[in-house]
C-alpha positions in Angstrom: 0.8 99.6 83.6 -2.3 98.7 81.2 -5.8 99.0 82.0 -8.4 97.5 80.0 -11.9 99.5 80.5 -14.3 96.9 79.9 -17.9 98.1 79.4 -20.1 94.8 80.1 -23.6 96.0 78.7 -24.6 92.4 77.9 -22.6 89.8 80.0 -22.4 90.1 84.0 -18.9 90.3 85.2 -19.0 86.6 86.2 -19.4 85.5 82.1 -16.6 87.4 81.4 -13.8 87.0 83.9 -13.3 83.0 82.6 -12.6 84.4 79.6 -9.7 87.0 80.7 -8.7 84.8 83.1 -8.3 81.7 80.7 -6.2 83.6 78.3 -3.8 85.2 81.5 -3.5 81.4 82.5 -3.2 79.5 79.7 -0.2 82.4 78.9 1.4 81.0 82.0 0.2 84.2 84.5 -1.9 84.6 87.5 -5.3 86.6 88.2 -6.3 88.4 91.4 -9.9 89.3 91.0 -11.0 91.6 93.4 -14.7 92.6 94.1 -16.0 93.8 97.4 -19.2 91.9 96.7 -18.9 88.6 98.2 -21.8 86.9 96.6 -20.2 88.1 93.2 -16.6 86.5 94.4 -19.0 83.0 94.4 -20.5 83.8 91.4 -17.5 84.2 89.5 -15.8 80.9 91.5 -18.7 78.7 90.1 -18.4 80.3 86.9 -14.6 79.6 86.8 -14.7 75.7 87.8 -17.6 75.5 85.3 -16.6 78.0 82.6 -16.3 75.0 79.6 -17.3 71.6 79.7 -13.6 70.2 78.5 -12.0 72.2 82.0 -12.1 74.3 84.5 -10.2 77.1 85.6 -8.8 76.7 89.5 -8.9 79.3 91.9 -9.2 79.9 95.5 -10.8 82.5 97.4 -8.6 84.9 99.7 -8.9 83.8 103.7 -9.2 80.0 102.6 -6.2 78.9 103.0 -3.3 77.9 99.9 -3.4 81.3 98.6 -0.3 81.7 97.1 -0.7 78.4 95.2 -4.0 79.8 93.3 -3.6 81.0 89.9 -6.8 82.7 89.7 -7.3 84.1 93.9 -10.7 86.2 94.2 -10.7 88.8 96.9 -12.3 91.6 98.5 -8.3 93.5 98.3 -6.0 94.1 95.6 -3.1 92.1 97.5 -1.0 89.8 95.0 -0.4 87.0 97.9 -0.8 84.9 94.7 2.0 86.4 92.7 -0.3 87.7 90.2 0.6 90.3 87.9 -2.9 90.9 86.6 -5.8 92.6 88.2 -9.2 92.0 87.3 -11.8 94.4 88.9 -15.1 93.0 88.6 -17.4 95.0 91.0 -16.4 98.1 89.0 -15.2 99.6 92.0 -11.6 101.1 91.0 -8.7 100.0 92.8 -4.9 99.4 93.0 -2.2 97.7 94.7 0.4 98.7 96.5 2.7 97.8 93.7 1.7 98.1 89.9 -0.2 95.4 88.0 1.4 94.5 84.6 -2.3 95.0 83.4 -5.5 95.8 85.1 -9.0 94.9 83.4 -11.4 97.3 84.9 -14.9 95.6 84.4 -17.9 98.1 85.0 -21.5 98.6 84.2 -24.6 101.1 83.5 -24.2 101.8 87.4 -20.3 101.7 88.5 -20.1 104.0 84.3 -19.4 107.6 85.8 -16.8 106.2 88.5 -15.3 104.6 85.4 -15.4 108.0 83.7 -13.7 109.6 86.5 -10.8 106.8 86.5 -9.9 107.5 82.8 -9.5 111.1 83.8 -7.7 110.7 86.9 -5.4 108.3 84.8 -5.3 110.8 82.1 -1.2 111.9 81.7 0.1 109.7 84.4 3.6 108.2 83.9 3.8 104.7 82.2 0.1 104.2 82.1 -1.9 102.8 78.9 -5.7 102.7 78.5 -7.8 101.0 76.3 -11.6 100.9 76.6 -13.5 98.0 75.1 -17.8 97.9 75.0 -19.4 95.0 73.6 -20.9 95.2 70.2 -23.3 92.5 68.3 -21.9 89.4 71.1 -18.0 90.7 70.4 -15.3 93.2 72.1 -14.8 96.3 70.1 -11.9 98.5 71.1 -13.4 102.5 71.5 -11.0 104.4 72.3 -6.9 104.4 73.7 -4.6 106.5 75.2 
C-alpha cells in the first residue's frame, strides 16, 4: 500500500481531488473519496462534473443508487462497493478499509496537520507500506519527504 500525504495549504480539497481523480481515471481505475463532511462530498461532486470545460468527471454519491457503476463514488465510509482500488481522503480525517487500497491520498490541512503527523508515525515500520508527503509550493506539488 501507498499513501500520498497531501498538504493542501492553498487549494481546498475539492480543487484538488479532480485532479487525482482524473489521472486514476483516465489510467483506467476507480476513486472512492471518502469525507464525513457531507457538504464537502457536494462540493467535491460539483467540482468533479465541472472540473474542465472540455469534460467532466462522473461520479455518484454512496446511498444513491448505481454505486458499483461509479468510477469516482464519494462517501462518508471507506467501502470499495465501486471496485475502487484508490482511496482519496479529503476531510483529512484518516481512515482505511477493510481490505488495502493500492494507494491512498491523504488530503489534510492547517487543522486535520497533527492527526496527519500522528498517521505517518503510526505508519512508521509497518509491512508493505510506502509514504510520500507532498505540500504545495509557488502553485505546484513538491515531494518533502518519503519512506
Amino acid at each position: 500500500m501507498q499513501v500520498m500525504f497531501y498538504e493542501l495549504s492553498r487549494d481546498p480539497a475539492h480543487a484538488v481531488v479532480p485532479l487525482l481523480a482524473r489521472r486514476i481515471v483516465e489510467g483506467g481505475g476507480r476513486v472512492l473519496v471518502v469525507s464525513a463532511d457531507e457538504q464537502q462530498r457536494g462540493r467535491i461532486s460539483a467540482a468533479l462534473w465541472s472540473h474542465r470545460p472540455d469534460g467532466f468527471l462522473a461520479n455518484g454519491q454512496m446511498g444513491e443508487g448505481g454505486e458499483e457503476r461509479q468510477p469516482i463514488l464519494l462517501s462518508d465510509i471507506p467501502d470499495p462497493v465501486n471496485g475502487a482500488r484508490f482511496l482519496v481522503i479529503a476531510d483529512g480525517v484518516w481512515c482505511e478499509g477493510e481490505e488495502p487500497f493500492e494507494r491512498t491520498f491523504y488530503l489534510f490541512d492547517d487543522e486535520t496537520k497533527p492527526q496527519a503527523r500522528e498517521v505517518w508515525r503510526d505508519l512508521r515500520g509497518r509491512e508493505g507500506v510506502k509514504k510520500e508527503y507532498w505540500a504545495q509550493e509557488d502553485g505546484r506539488w513538491a515531494k518533502k519527504a518519503e519512506e
